[in-house]
N, C-alpha and C positions, 0 to 999 in steps of 0.2 A: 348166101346170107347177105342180108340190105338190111340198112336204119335210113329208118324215113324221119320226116319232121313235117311238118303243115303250118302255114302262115296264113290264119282267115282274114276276111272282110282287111284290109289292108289299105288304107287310104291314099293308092295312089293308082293312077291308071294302067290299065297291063299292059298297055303298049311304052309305057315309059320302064316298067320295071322286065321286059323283056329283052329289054337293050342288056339291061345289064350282065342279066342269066346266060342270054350267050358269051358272055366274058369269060365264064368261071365253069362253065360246062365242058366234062371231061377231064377237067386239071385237078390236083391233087390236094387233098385237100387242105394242106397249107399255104399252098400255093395262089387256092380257091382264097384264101382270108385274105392273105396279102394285097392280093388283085382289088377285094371289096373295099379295102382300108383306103388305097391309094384312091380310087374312081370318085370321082367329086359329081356322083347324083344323088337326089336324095332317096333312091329305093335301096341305097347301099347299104345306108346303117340296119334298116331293118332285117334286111337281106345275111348282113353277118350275123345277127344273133341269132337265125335261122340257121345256118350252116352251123354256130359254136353248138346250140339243140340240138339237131344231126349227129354231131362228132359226139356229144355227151351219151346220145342212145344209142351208137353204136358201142363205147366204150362200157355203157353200165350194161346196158340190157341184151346185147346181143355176144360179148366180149372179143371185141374185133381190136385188134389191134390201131391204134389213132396215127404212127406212122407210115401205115398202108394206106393207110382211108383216100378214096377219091369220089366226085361227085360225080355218079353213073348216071342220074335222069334228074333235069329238073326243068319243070314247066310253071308256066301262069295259067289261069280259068279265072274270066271274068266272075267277080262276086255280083251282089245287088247293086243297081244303079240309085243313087240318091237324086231326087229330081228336087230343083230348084226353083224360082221365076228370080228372072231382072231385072227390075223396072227400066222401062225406055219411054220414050220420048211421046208425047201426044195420046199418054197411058193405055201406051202396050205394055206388052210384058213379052218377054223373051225365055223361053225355057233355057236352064242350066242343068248336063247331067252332070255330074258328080260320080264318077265309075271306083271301083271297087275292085279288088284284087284277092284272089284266092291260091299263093302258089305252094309247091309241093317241091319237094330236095329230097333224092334218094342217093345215099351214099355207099360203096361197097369197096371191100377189099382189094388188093391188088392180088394177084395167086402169085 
């Protein structure tokens, strides 16, 4: 039994919210919040109300108990890239992308 959650289009790059996923991968999932609360990046905050969803669907709709819960799989997948221009000098322009973040939190019991 697993409760999932999904985090779309997510405006921050996945290599920056990568860093974080490896912090809390594996760990329980209290312990998983804790970790998020302390980490002073900015994919943390969204990152926690993604695990608190998680914890919520395992608790209403799977009825898994919330002091087992632990975070079994959780990855990033690039979302759509936002493309920009910057103006520069001698009117060029410099492309800006703007990347996207699509991740995924599966959480499951301890036996």
């Amino acid at each position: 039994m697993e409760a999932r959650a999904y985090l779309r289009h997510l405006r921050i790059a996945p290599r920056k919210v990568q860093i974080v996923l490896d912090l809390i991968r594996n760990q329980p999932a209290d312990k998983a919040m804790a970790i998020l609360k302390h980490t002073p990046k900015s994919a943390s905050e969204p990152l926690q109300k993604l695990l608190k969803s998680a914890m919520a669907n395992a608790e209403n709709n799977h009825n898994m108990d919330k002091n087992s819960l632990y975070v079994a799989e959780c990855f990033v997948c690039p979302g759509p890239t936002l493309k920009r221009i910057r103006p520069r000098a001698q009117g060029r322009a410099f492309h800006v992308l703007k990347r996207t973040s699509h991740v995924t939190m599966v959480l499951k019991e301890k036996e």
